[in-house]
N, C-alpha and C positions, 0 to 999 in steps of 0.2 A: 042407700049406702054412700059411704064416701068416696070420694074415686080419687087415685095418690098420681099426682102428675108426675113422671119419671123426665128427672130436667136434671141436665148436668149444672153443677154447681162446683165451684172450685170450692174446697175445705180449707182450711186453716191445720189440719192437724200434719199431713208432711211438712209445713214449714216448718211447724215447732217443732217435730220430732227432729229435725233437720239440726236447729238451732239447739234441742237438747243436746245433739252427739257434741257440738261445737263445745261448746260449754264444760261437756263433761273431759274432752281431750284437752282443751285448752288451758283449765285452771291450772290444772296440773307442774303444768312448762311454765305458766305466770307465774303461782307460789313457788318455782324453784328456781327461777331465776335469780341473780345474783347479781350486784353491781360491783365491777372492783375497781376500787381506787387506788392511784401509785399515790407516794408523795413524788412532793417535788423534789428534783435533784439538782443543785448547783453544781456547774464543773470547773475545773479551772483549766483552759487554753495553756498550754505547757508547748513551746517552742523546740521542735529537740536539735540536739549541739551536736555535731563530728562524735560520734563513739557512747551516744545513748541507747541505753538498751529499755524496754520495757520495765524492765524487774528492776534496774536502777533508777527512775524516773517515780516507779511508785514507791522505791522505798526512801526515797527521801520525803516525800508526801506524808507516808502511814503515820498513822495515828499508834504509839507506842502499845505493843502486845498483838496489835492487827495480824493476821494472816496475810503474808506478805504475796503468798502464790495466789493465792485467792482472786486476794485486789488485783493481778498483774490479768488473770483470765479472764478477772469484769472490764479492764481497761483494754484487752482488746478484744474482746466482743462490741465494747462501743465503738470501737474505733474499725472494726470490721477487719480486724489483723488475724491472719492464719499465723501457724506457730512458723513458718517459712518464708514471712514476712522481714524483710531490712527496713528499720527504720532510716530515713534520710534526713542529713542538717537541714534545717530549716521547715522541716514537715508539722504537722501542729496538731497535737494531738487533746482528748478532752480528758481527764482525770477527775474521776468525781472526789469532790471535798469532803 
């Protein structure tokens, strides 16, 4: 008769089942990932004068029909202005074009 040597041998099959699981949670997160792109934004550097306010600064900027409050909450957001913010002469603010 045959006689079956009892020898440890490392398998190959926990790797793969290993690499299965990877596989099967990973595509997942891959195919839904998503890339977003901004466009580009030019700004214009806007000097401000003695008695500029925000809301006057963009409104002479807008573009005709524009949302005037709008642009005024995107312009300080950029510029990192709470509503309790004084602008000062000479402060230099960005105003997207």
């Amino acid at each position: 008769m045959l006689q079956r040597h009892n020898s440890s041998r490392t398998t190959l099959i926990p790797l793969i089942q290993f690499l299965s699981l990877v596989v099967i949670f990973a595509l997942p997160v891959v195919w839904g990932a998503r890339v977003y792109t901004s466009t580009q934004v030019s700004y214009a550097h806007v000097t401000v004068a003695s008695g500029d306010t925000v809301w006057g600064l963009v409104a002479r900027s807008a573009a005709p029909g524009s949302d005037i409050a709008e642009s005024a909450y995107r312009v300080s957001q950029i510029n990192h202005l709470n509503p309790k913010s004084k602008l000062h002469a000479g402060q230099i603010l960005l105003i997207p074009r």
